[in-house]
C-alpha positions in Angstrom: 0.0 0.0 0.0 1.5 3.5 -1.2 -0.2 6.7 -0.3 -0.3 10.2 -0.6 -1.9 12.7 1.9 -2.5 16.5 1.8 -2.7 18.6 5.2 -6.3 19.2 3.9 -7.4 15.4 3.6 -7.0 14.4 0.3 -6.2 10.7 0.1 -4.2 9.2 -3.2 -3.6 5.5 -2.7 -2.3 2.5 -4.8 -2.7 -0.9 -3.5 -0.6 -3.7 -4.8 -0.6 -7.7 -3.6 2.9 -8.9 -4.6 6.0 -7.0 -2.6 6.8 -2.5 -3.4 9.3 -2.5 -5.9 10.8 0.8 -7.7 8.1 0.5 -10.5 5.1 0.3 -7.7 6.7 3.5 -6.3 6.4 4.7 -10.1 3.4 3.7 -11.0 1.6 5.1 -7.6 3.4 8.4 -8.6 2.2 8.6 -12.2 -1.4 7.9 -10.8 -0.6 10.7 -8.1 0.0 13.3 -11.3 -2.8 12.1 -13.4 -5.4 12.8 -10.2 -3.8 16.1 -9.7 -5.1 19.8 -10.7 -2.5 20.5 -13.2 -2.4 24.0 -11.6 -1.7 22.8 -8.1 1.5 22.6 -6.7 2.1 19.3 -4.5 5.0 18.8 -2.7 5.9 15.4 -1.7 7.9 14.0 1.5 9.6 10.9 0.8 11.7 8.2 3.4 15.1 7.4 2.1 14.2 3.8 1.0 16.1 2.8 -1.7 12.9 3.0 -4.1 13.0 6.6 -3.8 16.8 6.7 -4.4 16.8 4.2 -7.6 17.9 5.4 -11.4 14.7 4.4 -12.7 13.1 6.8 -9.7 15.6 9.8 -10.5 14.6 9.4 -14.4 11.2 10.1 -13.8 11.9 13.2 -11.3 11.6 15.9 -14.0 8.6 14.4 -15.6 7.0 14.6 -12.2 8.4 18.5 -11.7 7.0 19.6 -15.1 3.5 18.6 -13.5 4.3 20.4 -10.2 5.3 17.7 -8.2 8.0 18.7 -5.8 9.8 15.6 -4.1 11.4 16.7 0.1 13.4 13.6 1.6 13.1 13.2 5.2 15.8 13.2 7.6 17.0 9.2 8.2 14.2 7.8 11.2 11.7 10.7 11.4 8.5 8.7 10.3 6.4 10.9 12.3 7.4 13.9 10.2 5.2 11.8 7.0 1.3 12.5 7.2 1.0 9.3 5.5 2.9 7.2 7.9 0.4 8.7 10.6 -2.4 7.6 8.4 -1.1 4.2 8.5 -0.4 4.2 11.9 -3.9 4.8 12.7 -5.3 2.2 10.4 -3.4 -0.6 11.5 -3.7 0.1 15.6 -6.8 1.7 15.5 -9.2 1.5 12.5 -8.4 -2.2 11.5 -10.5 -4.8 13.4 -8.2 -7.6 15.2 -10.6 -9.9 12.7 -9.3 -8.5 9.1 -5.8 -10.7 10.3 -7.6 -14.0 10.1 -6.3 -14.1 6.7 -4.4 -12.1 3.6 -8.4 -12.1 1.9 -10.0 -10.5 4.7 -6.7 -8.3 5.5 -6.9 -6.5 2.3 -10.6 -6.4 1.7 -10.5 -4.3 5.5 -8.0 -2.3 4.0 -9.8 -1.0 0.7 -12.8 -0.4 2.7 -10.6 1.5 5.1 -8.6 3.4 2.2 -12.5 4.1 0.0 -14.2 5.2 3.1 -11.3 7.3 4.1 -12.7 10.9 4.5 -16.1 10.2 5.6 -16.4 8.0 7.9 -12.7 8.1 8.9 -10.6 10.9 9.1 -7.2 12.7 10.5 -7.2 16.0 11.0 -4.0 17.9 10.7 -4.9 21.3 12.8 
């Protein structure tokens, strides 16, 4: 699961099944720039996983910045400083019932309902 979240709520997500890999990291980009108003500015804040630091990554940077898509790293160990990783936080220790981890089926099925609800009937506010 990749995601992007604005200060104001707006949830960009891109599930996969099989493990992240530079090209999911890619591909959940390019589907973050073809939802974006082409006259917004979005600055991203990126880990330092090697994903984010990979040629094929760096090839698609000014691609991204022609569409206004401004990629921040974070300093090395500062998850909380990643509105994302807060919004996973919260779904796995608090939104997620203990049942969804009877099995991978249920698990994700929890999760997309989770991630499509996201907004209305669950929500992080960022005051």
């Amino acid at each position: 699961m990749l995601g992007f979240l604005s200060r104001a709520g707006k949830l960009v997500y891109h599930t996969v099944t099989e493990s992240v890999t530079t090209e999911t990291v890619i591909e959940a980009f390019d589907k973050l720039v073809a939802q974006k108003d082409p006259d917004t500015f979005a600055v991203v804040v990126l880990d330092n996983a090697s994903m984010h630091r990979s040629k094929a990554f760096k090839r698609k940077l000014l691609e991204w910045m022609s569409h206004r898509v401004h990629l921040v790293y974070l300093s090395t160990y500062s998850p909380e400083l990643n509105l994302i990783e807060i919004l996973w936080r919260q779904m796995k220790y608090a939104w997620l019932p203990l049942s969804a981890y009877l099995s991978f089926n249920r698990l994700s099925d929890e999760i997309h309902r989770l991630l499509g609800s996201y907004g209305t009937d669950n929500v992080i506010t960022f005051a």
